[in-house]
C-alpha positions as CSV (number, residue, x, y, z in Angstrom):
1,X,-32.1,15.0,159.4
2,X,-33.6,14.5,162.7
3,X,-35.4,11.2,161.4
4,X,-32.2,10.3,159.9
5,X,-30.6,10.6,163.3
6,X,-33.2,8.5,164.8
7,X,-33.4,5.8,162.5
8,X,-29.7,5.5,163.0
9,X,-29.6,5.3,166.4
10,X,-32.4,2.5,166.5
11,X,-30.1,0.7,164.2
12,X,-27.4,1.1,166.7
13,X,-29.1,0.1,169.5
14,X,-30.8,-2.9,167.9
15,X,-27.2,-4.2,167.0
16,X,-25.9,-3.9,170.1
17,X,-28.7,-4.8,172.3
18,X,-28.9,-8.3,171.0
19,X,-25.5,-9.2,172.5
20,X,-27.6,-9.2,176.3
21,X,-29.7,-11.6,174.8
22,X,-27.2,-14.5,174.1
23,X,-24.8,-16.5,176.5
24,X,-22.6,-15.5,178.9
25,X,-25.6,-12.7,179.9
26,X,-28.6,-14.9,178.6
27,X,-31.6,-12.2,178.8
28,X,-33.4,-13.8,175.9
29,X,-36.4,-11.9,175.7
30,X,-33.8,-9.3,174.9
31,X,-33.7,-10.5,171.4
32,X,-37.1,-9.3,170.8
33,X,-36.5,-5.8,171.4
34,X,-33.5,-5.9,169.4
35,X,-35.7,-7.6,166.4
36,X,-38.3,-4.8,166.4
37,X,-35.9,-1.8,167.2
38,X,-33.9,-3.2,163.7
39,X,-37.0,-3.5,161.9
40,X,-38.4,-0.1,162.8
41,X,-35.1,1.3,161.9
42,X,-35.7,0.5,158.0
43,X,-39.5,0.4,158.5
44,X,-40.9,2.6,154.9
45,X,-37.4,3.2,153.7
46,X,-36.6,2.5,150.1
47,X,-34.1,-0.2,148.8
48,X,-30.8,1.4,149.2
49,X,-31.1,3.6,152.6
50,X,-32.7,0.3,153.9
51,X,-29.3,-1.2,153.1
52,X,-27.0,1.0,155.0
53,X,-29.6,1.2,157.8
54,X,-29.1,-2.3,158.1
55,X,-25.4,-2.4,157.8
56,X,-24.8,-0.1,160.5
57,X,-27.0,-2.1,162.6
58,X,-25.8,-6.3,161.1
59,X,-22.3,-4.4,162.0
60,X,-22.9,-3.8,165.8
61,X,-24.9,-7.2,165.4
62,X,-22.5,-8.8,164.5
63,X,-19.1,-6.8,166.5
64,X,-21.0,-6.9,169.7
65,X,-21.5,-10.8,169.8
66,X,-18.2,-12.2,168.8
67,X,-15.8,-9.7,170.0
68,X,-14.0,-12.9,171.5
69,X,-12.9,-13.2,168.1
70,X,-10.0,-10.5,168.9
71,X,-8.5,-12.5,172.0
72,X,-6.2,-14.3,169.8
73,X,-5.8,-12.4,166.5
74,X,-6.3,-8.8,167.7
75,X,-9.1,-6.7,166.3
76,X,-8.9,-7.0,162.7
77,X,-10.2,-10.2,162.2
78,X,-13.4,-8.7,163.8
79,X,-13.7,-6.1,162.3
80,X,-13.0,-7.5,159.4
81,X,-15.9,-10.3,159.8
82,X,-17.7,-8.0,161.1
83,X,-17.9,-6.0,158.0
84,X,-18.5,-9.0,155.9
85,X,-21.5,-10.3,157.7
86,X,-23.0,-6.1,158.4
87,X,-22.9,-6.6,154.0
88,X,-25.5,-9.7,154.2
89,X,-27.3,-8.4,156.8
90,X,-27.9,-4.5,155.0
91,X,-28.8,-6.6,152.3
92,X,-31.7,-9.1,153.9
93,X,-33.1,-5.5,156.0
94,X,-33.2,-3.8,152.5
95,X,-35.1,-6.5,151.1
96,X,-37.0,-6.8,154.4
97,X,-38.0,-3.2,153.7
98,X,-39.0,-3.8,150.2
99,X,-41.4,-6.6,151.2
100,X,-43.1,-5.3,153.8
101,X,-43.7,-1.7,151.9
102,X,-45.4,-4.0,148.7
103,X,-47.8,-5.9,151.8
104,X,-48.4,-3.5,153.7
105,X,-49.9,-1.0,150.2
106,X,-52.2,-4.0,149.4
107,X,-55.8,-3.3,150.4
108,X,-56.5,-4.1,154.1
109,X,-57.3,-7.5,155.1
110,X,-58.1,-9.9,158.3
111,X,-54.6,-11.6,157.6
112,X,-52.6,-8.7,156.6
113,X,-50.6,-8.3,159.5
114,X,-49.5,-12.2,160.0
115,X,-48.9,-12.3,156.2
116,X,-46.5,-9.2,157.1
117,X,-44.7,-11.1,160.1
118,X,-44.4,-14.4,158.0
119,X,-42.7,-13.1,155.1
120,X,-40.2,-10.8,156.9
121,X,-39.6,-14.0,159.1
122,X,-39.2,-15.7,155.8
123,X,-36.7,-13.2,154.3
124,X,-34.7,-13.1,157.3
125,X,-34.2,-16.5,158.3
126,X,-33.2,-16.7,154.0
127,X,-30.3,-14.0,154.9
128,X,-29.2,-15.8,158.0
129,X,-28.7,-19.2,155.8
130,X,-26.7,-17.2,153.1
131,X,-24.5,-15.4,156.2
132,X,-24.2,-19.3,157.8
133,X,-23.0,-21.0,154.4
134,X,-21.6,-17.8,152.1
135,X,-18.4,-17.1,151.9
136,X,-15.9,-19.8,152.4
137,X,-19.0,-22.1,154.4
138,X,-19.8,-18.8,156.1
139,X,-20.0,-18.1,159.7
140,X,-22.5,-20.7,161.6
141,X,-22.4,-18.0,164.7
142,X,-25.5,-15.6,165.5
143,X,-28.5,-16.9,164.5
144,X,-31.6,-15.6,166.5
145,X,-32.1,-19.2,167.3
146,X,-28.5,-19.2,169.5
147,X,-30.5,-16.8,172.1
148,X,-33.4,-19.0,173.1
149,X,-31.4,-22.4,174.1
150,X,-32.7,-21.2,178.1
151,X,-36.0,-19.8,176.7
152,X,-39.2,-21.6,176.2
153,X,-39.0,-21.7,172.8
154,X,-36.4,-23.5,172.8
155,X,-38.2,-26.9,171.9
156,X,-39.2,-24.9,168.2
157,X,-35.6,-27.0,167.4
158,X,-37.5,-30.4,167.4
159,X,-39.4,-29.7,165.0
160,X,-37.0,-27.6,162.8
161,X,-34.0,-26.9,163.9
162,X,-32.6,-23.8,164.4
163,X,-34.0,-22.5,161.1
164,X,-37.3,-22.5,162.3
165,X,-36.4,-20.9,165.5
166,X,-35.1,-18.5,164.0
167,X,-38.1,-18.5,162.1
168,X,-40.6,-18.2,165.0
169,X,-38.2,-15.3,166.9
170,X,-38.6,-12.9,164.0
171,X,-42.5,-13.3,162.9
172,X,-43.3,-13.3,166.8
173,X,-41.5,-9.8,166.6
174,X,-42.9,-8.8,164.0
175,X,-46.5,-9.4,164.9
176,X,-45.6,-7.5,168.3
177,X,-44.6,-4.6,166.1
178,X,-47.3,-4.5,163.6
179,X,-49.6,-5.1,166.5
180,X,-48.1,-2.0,168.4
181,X,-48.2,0.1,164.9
182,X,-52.1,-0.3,163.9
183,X,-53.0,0.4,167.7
184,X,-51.1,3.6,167.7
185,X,-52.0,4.4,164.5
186,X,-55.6,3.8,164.6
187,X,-56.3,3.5,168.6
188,X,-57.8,0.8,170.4
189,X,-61.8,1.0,169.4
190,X,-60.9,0.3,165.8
191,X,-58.5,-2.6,166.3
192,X,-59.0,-3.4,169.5
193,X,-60.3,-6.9,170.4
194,X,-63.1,-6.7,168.5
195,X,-61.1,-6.5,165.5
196,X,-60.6,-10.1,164.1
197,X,-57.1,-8.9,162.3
198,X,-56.3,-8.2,165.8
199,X,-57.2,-11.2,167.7
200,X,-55.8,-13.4,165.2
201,X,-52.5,-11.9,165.1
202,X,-52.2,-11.8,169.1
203,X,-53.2,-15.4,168.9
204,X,-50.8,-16.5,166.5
205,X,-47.9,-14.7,169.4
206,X,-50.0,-17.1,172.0
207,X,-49.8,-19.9,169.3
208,X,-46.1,-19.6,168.6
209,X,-45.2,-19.2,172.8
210,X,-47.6,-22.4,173.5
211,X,-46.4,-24.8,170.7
212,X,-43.1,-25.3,172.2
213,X,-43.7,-24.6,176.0
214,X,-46.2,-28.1,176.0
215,X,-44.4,-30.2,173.5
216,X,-42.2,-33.1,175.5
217,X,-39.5,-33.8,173.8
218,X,-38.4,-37.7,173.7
219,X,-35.4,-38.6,175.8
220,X,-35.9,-42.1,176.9
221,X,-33.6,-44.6,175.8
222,X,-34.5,-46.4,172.6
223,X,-31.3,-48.6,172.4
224,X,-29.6,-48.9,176.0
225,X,-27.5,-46.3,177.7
226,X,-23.7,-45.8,178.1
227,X,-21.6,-44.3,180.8
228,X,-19.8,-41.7,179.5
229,X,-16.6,-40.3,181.6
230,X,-15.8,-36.9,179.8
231,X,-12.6,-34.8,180.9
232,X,-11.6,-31.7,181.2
233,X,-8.1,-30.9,181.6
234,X,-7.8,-27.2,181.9
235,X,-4.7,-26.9,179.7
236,X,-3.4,-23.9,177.3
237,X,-3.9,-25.4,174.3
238,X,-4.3,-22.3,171.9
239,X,-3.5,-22.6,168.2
240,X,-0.9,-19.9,169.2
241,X,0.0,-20.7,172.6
242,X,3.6,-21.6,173.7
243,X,3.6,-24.6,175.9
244,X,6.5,-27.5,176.8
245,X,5.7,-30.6,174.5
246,X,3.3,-33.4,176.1
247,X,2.3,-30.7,178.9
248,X,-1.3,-30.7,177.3
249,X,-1.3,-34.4,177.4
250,X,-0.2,-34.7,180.5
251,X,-2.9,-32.6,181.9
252,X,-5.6,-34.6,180.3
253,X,-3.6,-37.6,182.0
254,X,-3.7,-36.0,185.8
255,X,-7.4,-34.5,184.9
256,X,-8.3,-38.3,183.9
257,X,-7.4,-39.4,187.4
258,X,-10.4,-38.0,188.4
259,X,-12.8,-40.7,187.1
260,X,-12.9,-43.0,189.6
261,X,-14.1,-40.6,192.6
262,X,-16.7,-38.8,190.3
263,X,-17.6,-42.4,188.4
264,X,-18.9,-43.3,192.3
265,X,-18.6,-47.4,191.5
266,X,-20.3,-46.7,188.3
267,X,-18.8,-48.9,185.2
268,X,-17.7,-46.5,183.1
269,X,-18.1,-47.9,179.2
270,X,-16.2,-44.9,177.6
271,X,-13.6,-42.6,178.5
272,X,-13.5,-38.9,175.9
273,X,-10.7,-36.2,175.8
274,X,-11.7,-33.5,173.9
275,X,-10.2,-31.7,171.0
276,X,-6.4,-31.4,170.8
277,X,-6.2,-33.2,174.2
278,X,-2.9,-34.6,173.7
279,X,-0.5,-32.1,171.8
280,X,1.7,-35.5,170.7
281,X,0.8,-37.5,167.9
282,X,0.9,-40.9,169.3
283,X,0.4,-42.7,165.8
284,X,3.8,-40.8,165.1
285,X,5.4,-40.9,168.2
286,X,6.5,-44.2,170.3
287,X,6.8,-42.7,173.9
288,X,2.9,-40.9,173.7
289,X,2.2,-44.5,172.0
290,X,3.8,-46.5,175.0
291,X,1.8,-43.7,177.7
292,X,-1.5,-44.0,175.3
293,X,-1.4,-47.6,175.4
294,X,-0.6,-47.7,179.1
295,X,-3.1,-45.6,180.0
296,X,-6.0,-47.3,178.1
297,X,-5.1,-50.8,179.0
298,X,-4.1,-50.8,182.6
299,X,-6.2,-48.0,184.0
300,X,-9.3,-47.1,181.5
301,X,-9.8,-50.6,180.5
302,X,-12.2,-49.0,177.8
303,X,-12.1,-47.1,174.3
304,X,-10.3,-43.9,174.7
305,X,-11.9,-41.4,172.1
306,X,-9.3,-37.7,172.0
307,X,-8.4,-35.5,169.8
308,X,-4.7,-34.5,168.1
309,X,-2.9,-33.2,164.8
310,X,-2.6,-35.9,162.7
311,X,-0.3,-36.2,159.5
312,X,-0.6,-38.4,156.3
313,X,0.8,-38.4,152.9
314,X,2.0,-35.2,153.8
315,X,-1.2,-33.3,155.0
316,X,-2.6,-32.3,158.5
317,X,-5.8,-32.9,159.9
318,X,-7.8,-31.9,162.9
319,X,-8.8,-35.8,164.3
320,X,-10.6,-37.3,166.7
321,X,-9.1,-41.2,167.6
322,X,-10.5,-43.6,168.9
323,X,-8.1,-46.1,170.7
324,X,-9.2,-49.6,172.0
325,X,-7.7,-51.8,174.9
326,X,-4.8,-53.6,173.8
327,X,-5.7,-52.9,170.2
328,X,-4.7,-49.4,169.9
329,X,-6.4,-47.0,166.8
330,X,-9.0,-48.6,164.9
331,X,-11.1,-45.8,164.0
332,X,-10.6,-42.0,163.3
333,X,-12.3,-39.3,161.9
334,X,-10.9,-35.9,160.6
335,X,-12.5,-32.5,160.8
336,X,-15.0,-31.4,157.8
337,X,-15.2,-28.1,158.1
338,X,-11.9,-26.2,159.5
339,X,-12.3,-22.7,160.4
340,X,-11.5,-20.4,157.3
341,X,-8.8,-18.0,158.9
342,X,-7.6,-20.2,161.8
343,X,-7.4,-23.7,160.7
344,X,-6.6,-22.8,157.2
345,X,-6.7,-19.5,154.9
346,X,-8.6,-19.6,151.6
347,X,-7.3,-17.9,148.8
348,X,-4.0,-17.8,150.7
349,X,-2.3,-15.2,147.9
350,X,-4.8,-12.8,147.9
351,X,-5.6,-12.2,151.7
352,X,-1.4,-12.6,152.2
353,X,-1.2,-9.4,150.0
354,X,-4.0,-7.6,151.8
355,X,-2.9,-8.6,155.6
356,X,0.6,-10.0,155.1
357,X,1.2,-10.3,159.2
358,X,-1.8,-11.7,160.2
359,X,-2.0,-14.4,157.4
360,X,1.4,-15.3,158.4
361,X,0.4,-16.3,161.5
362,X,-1.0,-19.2,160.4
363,X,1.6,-20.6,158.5
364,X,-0.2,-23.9,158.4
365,X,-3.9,-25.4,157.0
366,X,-5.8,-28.7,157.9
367,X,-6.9,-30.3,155.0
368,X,-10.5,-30.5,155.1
369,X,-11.4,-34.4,156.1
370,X,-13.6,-37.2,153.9
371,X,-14.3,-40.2,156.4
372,X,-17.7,-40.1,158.6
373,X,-17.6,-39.3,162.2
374,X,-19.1,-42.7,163.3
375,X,-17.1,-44.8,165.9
376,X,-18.8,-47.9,166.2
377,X,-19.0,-49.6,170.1
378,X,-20.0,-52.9,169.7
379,X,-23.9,-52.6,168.1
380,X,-23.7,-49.0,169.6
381,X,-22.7,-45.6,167.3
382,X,-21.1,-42.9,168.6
383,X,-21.5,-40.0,166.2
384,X,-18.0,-37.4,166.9
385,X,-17.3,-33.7,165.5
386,X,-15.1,-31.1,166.1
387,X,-15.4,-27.9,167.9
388,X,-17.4,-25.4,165.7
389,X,-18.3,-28.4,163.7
390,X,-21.5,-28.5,166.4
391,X,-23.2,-24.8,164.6
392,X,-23.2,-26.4,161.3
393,X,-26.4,-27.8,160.3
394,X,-25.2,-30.6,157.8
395,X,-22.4,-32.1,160.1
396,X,-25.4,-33.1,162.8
397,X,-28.0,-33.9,160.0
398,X,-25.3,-36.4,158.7
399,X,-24.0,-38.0,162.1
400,X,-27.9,-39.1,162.8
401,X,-28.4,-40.0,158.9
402,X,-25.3,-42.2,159.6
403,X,-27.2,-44.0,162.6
404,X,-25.4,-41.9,165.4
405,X,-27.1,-42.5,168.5
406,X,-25.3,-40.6,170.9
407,X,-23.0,-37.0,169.6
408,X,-19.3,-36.5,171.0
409,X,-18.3,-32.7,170.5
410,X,-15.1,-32.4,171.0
411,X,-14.1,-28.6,171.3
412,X,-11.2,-26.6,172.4
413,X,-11.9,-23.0,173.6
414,X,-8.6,-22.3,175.2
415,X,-7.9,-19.2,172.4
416,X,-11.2,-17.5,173.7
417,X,-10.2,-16.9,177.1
418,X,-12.8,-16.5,179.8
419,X,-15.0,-14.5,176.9
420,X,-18.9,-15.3,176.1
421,X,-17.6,-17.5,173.3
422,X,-18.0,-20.9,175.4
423,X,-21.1,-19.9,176.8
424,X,-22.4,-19.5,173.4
425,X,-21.1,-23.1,171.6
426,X,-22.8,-24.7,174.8
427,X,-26.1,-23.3,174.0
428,X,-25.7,-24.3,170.2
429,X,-24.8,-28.0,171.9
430,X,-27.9,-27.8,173.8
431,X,-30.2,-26.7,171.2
432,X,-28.6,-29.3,169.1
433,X,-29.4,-32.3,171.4
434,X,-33.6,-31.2,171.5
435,X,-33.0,-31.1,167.5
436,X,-31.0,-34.4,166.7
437,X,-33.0,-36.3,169.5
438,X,-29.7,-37.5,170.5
439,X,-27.8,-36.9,173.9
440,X,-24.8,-34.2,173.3
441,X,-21.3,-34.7,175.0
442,X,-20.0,-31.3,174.9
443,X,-16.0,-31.8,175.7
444,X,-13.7,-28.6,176.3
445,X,-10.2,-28.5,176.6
446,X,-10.7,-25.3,179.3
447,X,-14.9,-25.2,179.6
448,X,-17.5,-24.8,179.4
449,X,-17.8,-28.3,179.3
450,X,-21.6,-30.2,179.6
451,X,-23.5,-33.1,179.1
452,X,-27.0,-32.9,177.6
453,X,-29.9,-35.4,177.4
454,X,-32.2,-35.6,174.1
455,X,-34.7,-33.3,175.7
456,X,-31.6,-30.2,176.5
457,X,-31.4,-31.3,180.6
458,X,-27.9,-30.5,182.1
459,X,-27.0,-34.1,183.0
460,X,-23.2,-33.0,183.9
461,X,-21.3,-29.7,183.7
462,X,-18.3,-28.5,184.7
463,X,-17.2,-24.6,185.3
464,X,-14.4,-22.7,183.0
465,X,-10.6,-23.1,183.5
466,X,-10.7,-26.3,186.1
467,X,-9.6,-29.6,185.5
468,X,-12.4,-31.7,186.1
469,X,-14.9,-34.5,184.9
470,X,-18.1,-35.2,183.4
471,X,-20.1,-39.4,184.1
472,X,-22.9,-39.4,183.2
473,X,-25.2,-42.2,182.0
474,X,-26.5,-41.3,178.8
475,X,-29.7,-42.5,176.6
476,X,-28.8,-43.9,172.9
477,X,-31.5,-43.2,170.5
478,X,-31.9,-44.1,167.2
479,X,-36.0,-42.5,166.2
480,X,-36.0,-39.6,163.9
481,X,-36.5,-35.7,165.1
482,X,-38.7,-34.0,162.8
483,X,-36.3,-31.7,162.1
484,X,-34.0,-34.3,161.3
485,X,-36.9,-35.9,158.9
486,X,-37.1,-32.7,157.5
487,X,-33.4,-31.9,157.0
488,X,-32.2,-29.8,154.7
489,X,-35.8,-29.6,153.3
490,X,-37.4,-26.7,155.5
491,X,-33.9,-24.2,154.4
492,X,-34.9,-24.9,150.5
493,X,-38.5,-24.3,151.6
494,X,-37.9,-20.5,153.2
495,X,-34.7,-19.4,150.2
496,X,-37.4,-20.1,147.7
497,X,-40.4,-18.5,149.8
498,X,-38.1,-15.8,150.0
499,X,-36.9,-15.3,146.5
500,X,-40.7,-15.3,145.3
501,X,-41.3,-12.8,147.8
502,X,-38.5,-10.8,146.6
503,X,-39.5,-11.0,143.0
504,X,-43.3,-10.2,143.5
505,X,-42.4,-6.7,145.4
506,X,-40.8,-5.8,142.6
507,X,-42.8,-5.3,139.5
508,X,-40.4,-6.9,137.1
509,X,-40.3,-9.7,139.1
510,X,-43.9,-10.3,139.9
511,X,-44.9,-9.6,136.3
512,X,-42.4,-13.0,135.4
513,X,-43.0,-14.8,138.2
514,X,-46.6,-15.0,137.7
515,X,-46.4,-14.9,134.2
516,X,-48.5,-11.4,133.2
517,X,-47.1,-9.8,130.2
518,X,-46.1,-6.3,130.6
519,X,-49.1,-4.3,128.3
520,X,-48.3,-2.9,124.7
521,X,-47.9,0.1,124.3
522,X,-50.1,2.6,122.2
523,X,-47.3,4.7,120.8
């Protein structure tokens, strides 16, 4: 019972430990400890008490991290995700267990214990992809990888993205662990540093720090630069919240006034508002048409790129416009991926009967968009999402596929009030600037708000909750990451690593998979 005790109290504390690791608090090395204190808590358990091991601790994983979820919806909804995600994450540290009890029976070898560290690193970065895309496009939030964006290993994204962050995180805890074991286990003058398992193991850790601390990451400009003017207009512009019509415009019209003290005789070549900046349709509406075009032409004198709520043949979308100087709209792009739950509610029917109060809340869904997110500038491409658009893989693979030399994301974090939630999308933003190769515009409606070059430097910031803007000159690139080469590529690579893995610790399995017939039998 006492064991039992223990092993649930690591799982506790691994959960809830990891939160100190990511933004607002930003301990990173943090992460580690929680890795190995998870790990050790299913370390030589069998399948099933692996798997609620590992729920209790993917549950205070998970709670601990996005508890801004319950700003605007109250608690359920994070508990309730909560829950979901704890389900996927049991399930990858029961198979985690299963793995590394089938390695670590094998006969004794100089590359046991990295073989140990890559395939629980390989098995965990598999569950993180099925908790990113599964259910409903899953939930693109904690992921190792989100902890490191201030860390030196932070430049692992350039040549992988966050998958292989997330990658690296887990083996180089794991190694740390397995190192910690055998020298506890079997003391220092057996594997000690004159044990070649030993030294190999601490050099792949030295390998895995050193890789990414030296590499420079590109960030010169390849095709010209751009002055950005990015704004920020501080206004309440929650899905829920009760505002006078046009005041959320109207902020972003008083916060634009800014530009020319902070522009400092700079040309500025592009003016952005970011998401649900102006909270009247001007393609619907003649007076915010009038004000738009009045506002672009006689002050701006450049493109205008904001977002709003669009409406066509009957369906609303999440856009971001782009409106030109005595032209008006010539460009748009609608969100891809709205936000099960908040933007729209899957399987409307079925979750109405089970929470009928809450899904009433949202008694409206975007309708997921089809057009790319390229604005074109002349010979220049702006590639533009929205909001949590910027911790999904695919959307940033297919702005740069698409030629985007420069990424627009245009957020609104207004419903999260002054929680870590912010913090965190800016660190994605930064990690996905080192990983596209491109410079990232990150655009709040209440902050954070930032501007990153290719290589992850702060060119611009602003604070939380202050109107405020953002010129900066920015590189455009158009040369290919690796990670962007590799694409989709390296996630196919790891699922398939990991179901292999998966089948050869279980007898069955392995006997299939390497195609050994099961012995007859003599009866």
């Amino acid at each position: 019972m006492a064991k039992v005790l223990i092993r649930i109290l690591l799982a506790i504390f691994g959960g809830l430990s990891s939160s100190l690791a990511y933004p607002r608090e930003g301990l990173w090395p943090v992460i580690f400890v929680s890795v190995i204190t998870l790990l050790l808590s299913v370390r030589g358990l069998r399948f099933w008490r692996a798997f609620w091991v590992g729920y209790l601790g993917g549950f205070c994983f998970y709670v601990s991290q996005i508890e801004w979820m319950s700003h605007y919806l109250g608690p359920v909804p994070l508990l309730a995700l909560s829950t979901l995600e704890a389900f996927f994450f049991g399930l990858g540290m029961a198979l985690i267990a299963r793995v590394w009890r089938w390695l670590a029976d094998k006969p004794s070898s100089t590359w046991r214990t990295i073989q140990i560290a890559f395939a629980i690193a390989t098995v965990w970065t598999a569950r993180e992809w099925v908790s990113i895309n599964l259910p409903y496009g899953g939930f693109p939030w904690s992921r190792l990888a989100m902890s490191q964006s201030e860390s030196p290993l932070a430049n692992w994204v350039y040549f992988g993205g966050q998958p292989l962050l997330t990658f690296v995180i887990s083996a180089i805890s794991t190694l740390i662990l397995c190192l910690v074991l055998e020298l506890r286990t079997h003391g220092w003058r057996t594997h000690g540093w004159r044990n070649r398992g030993t030294v190999l193991a601490t050099a792949m850790v030295l390998g895995l720090v050193a890789i990414p601390t030296l590499t420079v990451v590109p960030s010169v400009a390849e095709n010209g630069t751009l002055v950005v003017a990015a704004v920020q207009g501080n206004a309440n512009a929650g899905l829920f919240a009760n505002t006078t019509r046009g005041s959320i415009l109207r902020n972003h019209i008083e916060a634009s006034n800014l530009i020319e003290a902070k522009a400092k005789g700079q040309k500025v070549d592009i003016v952005v508002w970011p998401e649900n900046a102006s909270d009247i349709n001007p393609l619907a509406d003649a007076a915010a048409a009038s004000t738009m075009s009045r506002l672009v032409d006689e002050k701006f004198g450049v493109p205008l790129i904001f977002g709003t709520i669009t409406e066509r043949g009957g369906e609303l979308f999440n856009s971001s416009l782009i409106w030109r100087p005595g032209v008006g709209v010539t460009d748009w792009y609608d969100k891809k991926r709205p936000v099960p739950f908040a933007e729209y509610v899957p399987d409307r029917d079925f979750w109405y009967s089970l929470a009928p109060d809450l899904v009433g809340l949202i008694s409206h869904g975007y309708t997921f968009g089809t057009r790319d997110g390229i604005f074109e500038l002349g010979k220049d491409k702006l590639g533009v999402l929205i909001c949590f658009e910027i911790a999904i893989d695919d959307i940033s693979r297919e702005l740069v596929g698409s030629g985007a030399q420069l990424i627009l994301s245009q957020t609104n974090n207004a419903d999260f009030g002054r929680s870590d939630e912010t913090f965190q999308q800016v660190a994605i933003a930064k990690l996905r600037a080192i990983e596209t190769g491109r410079a990232v515009v990150n655009d709040s409606t209440v902050g954070v708000s930032a501007i990153f070059a290719p290589d992850g430097r702060v060119l611009d910031q602003l604070p939380t909750f202050e109107p405020g803007v953002m010129v900066a000159r920015v590189p455009l690139r158009s040369s290919i990451t690796p990670a962007m080469a590799i694409g989709g590529g390296l996630d196919l690579a790891i699922n398939a690593a990991a179901v292999i893995l998966i089948l050869l610790s279980t007898g069955r399995g392995g006997r299939w998979l390497l195609g050994k017939k099961k012995a007859p039998s003599n009866s």
